[in-house]
C-alpha positions as CSV (number, residue, x, y, z in Angstrom):
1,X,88.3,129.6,51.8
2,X,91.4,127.8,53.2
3,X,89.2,125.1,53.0
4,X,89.1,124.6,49.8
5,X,92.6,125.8,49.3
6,X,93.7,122.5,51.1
7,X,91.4,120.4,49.1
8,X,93.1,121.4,46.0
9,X,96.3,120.9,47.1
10,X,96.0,117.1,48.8
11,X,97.0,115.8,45.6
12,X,100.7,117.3,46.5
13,X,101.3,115.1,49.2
14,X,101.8,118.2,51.2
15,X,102.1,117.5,55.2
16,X,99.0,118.5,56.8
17,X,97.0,119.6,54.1
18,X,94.4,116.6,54.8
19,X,93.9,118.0,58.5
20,X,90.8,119.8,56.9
21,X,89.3,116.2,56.5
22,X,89.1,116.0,60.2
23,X,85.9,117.4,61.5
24,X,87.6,117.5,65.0
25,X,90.9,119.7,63.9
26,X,88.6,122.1,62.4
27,X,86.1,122.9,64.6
28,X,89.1,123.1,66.6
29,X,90.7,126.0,64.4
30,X,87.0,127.2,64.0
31,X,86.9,127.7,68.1
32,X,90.2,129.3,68.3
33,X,89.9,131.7,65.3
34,X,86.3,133.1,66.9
35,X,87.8,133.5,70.0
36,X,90.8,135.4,68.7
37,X,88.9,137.6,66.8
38,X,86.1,138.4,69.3
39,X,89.3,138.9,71.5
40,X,91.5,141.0,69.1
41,X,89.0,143.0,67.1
42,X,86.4,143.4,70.3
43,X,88.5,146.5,72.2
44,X,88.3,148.2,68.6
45,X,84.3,147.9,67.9
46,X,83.7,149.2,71.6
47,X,85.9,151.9,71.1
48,X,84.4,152.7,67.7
49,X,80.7,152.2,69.1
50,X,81.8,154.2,72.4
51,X,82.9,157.1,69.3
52,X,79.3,156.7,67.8
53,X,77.5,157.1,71.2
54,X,75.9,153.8,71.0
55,X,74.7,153.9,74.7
56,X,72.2,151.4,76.1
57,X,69.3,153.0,76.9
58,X,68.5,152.5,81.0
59,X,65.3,153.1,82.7
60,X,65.8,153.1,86.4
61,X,63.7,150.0,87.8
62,X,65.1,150.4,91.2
63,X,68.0,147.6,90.6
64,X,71.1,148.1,92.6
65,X,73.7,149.1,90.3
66,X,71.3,149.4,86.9
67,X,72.2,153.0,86.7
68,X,75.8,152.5,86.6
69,X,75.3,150.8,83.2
70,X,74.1,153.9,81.7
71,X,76.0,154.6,78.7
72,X,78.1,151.2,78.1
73,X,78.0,150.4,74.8
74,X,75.6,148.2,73.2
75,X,75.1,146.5,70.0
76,X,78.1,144.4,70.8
77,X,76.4,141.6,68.9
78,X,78.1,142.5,65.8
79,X,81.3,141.2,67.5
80,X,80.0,138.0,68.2
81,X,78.7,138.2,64.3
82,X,81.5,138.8,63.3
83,X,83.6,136.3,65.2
84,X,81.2,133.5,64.2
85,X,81.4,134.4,60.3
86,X,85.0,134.7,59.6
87,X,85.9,131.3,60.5
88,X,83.0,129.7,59.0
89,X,83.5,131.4,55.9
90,X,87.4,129.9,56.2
91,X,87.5,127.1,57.4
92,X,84.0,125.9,57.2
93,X,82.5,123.6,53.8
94,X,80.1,126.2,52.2
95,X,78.7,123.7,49.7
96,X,77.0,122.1,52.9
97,X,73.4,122.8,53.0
98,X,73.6,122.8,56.6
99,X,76.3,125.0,57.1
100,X,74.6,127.3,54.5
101,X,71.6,127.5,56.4
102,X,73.5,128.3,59.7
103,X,74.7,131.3,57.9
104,X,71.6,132.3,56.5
105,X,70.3,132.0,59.6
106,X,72.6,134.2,61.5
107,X,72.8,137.2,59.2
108,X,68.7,137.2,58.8
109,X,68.6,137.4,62.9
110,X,71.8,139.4,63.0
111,X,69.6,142.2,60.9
112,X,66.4,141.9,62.2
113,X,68.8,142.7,66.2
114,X,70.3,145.4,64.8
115,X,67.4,147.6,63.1
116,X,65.4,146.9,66.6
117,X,68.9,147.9,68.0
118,X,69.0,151.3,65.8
119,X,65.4,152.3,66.4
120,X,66.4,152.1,69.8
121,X,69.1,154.3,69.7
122,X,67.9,156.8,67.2
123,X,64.8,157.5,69.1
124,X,66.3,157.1,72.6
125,X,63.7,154.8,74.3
126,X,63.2,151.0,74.8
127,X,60.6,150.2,72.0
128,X,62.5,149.8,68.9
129,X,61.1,147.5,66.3
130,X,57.6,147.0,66.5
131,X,56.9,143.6,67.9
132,X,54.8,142.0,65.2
133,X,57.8,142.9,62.7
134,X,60.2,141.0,64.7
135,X,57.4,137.9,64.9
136,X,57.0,138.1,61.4
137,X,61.2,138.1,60.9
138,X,61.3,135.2,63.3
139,X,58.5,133.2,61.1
140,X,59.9,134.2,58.2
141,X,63.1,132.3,59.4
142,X,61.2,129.3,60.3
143,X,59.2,129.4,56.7
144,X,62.6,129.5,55.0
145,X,64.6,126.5,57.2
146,X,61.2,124.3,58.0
147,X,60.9,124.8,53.8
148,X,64.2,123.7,53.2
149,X,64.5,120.7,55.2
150,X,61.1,119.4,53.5
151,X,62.3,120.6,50.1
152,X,66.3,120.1,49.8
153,X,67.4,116.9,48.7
154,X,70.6,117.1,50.6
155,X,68.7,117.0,54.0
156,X,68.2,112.9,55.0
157,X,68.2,110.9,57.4
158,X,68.8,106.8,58.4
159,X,66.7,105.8,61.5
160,X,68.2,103.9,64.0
161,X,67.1,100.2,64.5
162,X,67.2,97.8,67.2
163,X,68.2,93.8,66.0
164,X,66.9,91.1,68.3
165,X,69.1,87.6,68.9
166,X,65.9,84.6,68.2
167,X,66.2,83.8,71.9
168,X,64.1,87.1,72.6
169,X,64.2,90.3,73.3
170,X,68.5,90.4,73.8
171,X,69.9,93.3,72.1
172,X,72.8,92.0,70.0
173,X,73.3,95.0,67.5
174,X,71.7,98.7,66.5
175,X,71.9,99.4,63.0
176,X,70.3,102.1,60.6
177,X,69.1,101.9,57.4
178,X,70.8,101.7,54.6
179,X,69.0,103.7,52.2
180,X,68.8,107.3,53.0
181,X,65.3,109.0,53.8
182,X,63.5,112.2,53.5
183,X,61.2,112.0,56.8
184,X,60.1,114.7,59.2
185,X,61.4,112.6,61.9
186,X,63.1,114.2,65.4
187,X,64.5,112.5,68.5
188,X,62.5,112.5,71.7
189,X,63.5,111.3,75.0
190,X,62.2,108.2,77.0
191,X,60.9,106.1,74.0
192,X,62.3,103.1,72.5
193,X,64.3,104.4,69.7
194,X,64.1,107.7,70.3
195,X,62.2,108.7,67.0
196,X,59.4,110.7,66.5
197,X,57.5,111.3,62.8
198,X,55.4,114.1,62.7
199,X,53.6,112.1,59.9
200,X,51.9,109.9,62.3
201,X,49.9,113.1,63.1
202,X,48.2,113.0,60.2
203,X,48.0,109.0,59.3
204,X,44.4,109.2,59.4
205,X,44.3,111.2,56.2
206,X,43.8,108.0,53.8
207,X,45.7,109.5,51.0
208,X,49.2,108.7,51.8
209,X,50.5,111.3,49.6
210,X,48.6,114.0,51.6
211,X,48.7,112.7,54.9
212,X,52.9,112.7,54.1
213,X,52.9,116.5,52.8
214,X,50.9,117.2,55.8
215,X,53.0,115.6,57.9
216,X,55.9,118.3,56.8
217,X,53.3,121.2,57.2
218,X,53.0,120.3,60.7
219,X,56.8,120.1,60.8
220,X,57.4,123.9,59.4
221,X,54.7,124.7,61.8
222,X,56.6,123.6,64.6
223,X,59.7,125.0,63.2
224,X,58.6,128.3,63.4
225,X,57.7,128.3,67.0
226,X,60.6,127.1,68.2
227,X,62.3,129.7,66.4
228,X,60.2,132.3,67.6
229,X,60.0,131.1,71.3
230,X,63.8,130.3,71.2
231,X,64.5,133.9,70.0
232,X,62.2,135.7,72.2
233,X,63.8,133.8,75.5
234,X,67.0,134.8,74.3
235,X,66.3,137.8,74.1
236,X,64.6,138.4,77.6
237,X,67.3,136.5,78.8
238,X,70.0,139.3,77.8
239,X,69.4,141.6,81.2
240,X,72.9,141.0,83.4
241,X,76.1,141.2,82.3
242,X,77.4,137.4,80.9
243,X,74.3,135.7,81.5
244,X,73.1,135.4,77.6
245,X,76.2,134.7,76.1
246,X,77.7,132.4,79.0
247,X,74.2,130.1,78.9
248,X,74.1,130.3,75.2
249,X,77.9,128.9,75.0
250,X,76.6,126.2,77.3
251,X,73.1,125.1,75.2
252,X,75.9,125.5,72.0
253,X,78.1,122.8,73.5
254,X,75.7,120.9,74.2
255,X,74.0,121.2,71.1
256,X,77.9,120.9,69.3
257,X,78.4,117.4,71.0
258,X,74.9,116.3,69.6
259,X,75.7,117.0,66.1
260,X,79.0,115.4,65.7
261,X,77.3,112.0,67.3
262,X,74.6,112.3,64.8
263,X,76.9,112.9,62.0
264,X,79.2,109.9,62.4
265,X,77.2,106.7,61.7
266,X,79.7,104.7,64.2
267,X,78.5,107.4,67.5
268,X,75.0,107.4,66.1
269,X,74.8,103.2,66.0
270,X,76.9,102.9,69.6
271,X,74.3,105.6,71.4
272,X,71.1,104.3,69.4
273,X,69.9,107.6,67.8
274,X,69.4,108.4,64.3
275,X,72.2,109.1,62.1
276,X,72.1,112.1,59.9
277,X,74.4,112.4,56.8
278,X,76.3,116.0,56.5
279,X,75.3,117.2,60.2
280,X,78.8,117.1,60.9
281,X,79.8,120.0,59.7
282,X,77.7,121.9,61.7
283,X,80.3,121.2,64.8
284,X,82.5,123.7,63.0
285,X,79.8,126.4,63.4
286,X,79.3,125.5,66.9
287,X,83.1,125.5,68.0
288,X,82.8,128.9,65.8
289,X,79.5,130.3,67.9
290,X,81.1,128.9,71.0
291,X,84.5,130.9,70.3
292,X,82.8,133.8,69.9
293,X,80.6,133.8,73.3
294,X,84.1,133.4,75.2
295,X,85.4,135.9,73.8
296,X,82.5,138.2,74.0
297,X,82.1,137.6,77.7
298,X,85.6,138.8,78.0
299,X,84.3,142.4,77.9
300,X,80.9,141.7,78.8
301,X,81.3,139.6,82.0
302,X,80.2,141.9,85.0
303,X,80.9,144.7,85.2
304,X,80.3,144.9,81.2
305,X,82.1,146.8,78.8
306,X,79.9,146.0,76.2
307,X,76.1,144.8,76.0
308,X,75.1,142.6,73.2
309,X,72.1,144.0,72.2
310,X,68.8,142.8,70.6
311,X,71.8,142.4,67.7
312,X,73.2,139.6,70.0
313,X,70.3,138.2,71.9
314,X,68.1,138.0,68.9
315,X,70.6,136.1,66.7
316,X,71.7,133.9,69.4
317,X,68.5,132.8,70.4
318,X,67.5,132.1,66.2
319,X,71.2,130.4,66.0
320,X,70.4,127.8,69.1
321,X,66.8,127.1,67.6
322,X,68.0,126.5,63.7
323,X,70.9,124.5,64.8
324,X,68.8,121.8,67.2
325,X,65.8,121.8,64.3
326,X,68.6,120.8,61.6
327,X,70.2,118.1,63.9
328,X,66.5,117.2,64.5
329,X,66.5,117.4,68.2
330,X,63.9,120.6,68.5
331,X,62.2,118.2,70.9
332,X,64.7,118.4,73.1
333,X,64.6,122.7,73.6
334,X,61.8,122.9,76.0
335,X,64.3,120.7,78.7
336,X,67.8,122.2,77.4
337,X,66.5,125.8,76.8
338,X,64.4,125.7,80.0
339,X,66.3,129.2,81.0
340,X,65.0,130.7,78.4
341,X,61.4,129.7,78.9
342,X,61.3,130.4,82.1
343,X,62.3,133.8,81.3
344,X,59.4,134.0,78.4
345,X,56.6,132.2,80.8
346,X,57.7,134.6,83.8
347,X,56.7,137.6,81.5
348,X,53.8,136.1,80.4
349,X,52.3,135.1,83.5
350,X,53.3,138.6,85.3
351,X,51.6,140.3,82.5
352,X,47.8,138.2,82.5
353,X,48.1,137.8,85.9
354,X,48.1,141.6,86.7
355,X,45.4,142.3,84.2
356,X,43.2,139.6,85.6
357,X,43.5,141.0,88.9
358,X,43.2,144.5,87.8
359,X,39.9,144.0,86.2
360,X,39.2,142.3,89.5
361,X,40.4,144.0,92.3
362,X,40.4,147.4,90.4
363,X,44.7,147.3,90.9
364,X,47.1,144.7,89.2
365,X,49.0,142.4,91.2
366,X,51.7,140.6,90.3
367,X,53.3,137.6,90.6
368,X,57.6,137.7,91.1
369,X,58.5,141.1,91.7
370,X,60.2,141.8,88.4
371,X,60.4,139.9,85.4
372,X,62.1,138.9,83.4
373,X,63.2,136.6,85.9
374,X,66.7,137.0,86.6
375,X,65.1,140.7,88.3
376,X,63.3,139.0,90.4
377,X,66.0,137.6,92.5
378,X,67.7,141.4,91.7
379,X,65.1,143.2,93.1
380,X,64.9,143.7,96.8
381,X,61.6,143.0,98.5
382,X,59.1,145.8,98.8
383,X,55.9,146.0,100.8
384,X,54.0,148.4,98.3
385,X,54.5,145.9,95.7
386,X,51.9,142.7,96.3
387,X,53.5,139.9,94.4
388,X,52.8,136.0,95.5
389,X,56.5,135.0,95.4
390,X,58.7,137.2,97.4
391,X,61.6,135.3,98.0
392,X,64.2,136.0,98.4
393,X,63.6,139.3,100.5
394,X,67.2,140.9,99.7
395,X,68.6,141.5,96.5
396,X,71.3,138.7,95.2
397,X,74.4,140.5,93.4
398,X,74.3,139.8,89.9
399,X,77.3,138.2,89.5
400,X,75.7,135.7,91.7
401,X,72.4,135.3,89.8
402,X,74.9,135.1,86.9
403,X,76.7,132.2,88.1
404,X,73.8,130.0,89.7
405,X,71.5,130.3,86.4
406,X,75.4,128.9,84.2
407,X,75.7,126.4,86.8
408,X,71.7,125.9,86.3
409,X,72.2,125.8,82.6
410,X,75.0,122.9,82.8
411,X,72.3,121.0,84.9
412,X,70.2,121.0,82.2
413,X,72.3,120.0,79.5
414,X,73.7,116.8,81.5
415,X,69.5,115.5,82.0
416,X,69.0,116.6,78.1
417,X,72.0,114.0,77.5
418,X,70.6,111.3,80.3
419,X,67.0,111.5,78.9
420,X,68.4,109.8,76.1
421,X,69.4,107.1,77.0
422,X,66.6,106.4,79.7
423,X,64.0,104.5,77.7
């Protein structure tokens, strides 16, 4: 809103009133604003929630400390909803298709958290939502962005081009084209100019019409799993106090610095990657989402006052994975996300690993001694329990598991940048 209120008034001459112009001044409102809020209005939605009974629901998996947690709050994802919003909805260009899809995507997660969250709570156990509606809410999200990307006229691109001198192969200049285009490229690491089309896929189909819609099909495809797999990580992720939010804020950084290259044609020649019109914006989102994880983790760094929730973990998780698909760099999740794989891969390979041996031995083994991961290096070794990986033999505090898997995350974010530019 005050955007627009200092569009209108430019004409005035007024001092300051074309600071909105500058992307940099207001993602740097957008950042402080979220971080207020989430600081300001935070103490009052625990309080409120601690009035409602909105406990987390604890089983006791033999973690040291896990039963201390019972009751804390949860759902706490609504601050970080909340604290994202607000200064979008300010400061933030709502007639940007790429800001409106940010939006979109965070209320759509945001809801699909919080009935999983509710069914939790209503019917005091861990099950909530039925899995295949919370797959089908996470498609459904990747339909509606991988659909609007192919469909939205608003949503180009200009690839990035190398000039040769007529000597050889000296690099004098990297330009882009000028015309805009509407091409289901993404950026990839270690190749020339960093472009991938997911049209070449399906060059062999001799109609170039069809081989270019299917081209996009394979594009929403791949959409929706990385929305889905993104998500779900997130959400396995969310089991210690801070870890969720403070790796998220680090991917959202990461992920902030990304877009405002790409939107600024100057960066996006200089660095050699493609340049994408209107992606700008999207760095007052992320100074908004990155706000609002400080903030957050101001009551919910150990020990937590508050626990995001599905309502959190979910919707983080969908935010991280719509906002790298619309800067085109989805390619790029598997390496900058690799937390939250891990997490996912851990719990799939404890769970058909312990059915495998189960039908073969007649008793399931395993293969870390908890999972998701981060309990694996909570949970102290036990010689009852036959798992293949039992280091380390004595529990780590979480704080500390906390700390190493930030400091783990910032690793990864620093190679997702390098792999760019090694070619």
């Amino acid at each position: 809103m005050f955007y627009y209120l200092f569009q209108s008034i430019q004409d005035y001459d007024i001092p300051g009133a074309r600071l909105v112009d500058y992307i940099t001044f207001r993602a740097g409102a957008s950042f402080t604003l979220a971080m207020l809020i989430a600081l300001i209005f935070g103490r009052s939605i625990i309080t409120r929630l601690q009035r409602l009974q909105v406990g987390e629901v604890i089983r006791n998996l033999g973690l040291e400390g896990q039963m201390s947690k019972k009751g804390t709050p949860t759902m706490g994802g609504v601050i970080i909803i909340l604290s994202i919003l607000v200064p979008c909805f300010l400061i933030g260009n709502l007639s940007n298709i790429y800001m409106i899809l940010m939006i979109v995507a965070t209320l759509w997660m945001g809801a699909i958290g919080f009935l999983d969250d509710y069914r939790k709570l209503k019917y005091h156990n861990k099950d909530g939502l039925k899995g295949k509606y919370k797959v089908t809410g996470q498609v459904g999200l990747g339909l509606l962005v991988g659909i609007t990307m192919w469909l939205s006229p608003n949503i180009v691109m200009s690839e990035n081009m190398e000039m040769e001198s007529q000597k050889g192969d000296e690099l004098i200049e990297i330009v882009h084209k000028g015309t805009m285009e509407k091409t289901p490229q993404t950026t990839i690491p270690f190749f020339k100019n960093n472009n991938f089309n997911y049209e070449w896929l399906t060059d062999w189909i001799e109609d170039e019409n069809a081989a270019q819609t299917m081209g996009w099909i394979v594009f929403v495809f791949v959409v929706i799993v990385v929305v889905t797999a993104v998500s779900n990580g997130a959400n396995l992720t969310d089991g210690l106090d801070g870890l969720c939010a403070g790796t998220s804020a680090i991917i959202g950084l990461a992920l902030a610095i990304m877009a405002y290259l790409g939107g600024n044609i100057i960066y996006a020649g200089y660095l050699n990657i493609m340049y994408i019109p209107g992606s700008e914006e999207l760095v007052v989102y992320a100074a908004a989402f990155i706000g609002a994880l400080v903030g957050f983790l101001w009551y919910n760094a150990f020990p937590a006052q508050v626990f995001m929730g599905d309502t959190g973990s979910l919707t983080l998780g969908g935010i991280l994975a719509v906002f790298a698909i619309l800067i085109r760099k989805e390619l790029l999740i598997p390496l900058l996300c690799l937390i939250f794989f891990l997490e996912d891969l851990s719990v799939m390979m404890q769970v058909g690993y312990f059915k495998i041996t189960k039908r073969k031995y007649g008793e399931g083994r395993r293969i870390f001694k908890m999972t998701p991961l981060h309990h694996h290096f909570q949970k102290a070794g036990d010689p009852n329990i036959k798992s293949i990986i039992n280091f380390p033999a004595s529990p780590i505090p979480e704080s500390k598991i906390v700390t190493r898997f930030w400091i783990v995350g910032i690793l990864l974010a620093t190679i997702t940048f390098v792999t760019l530019k090694v070619r």
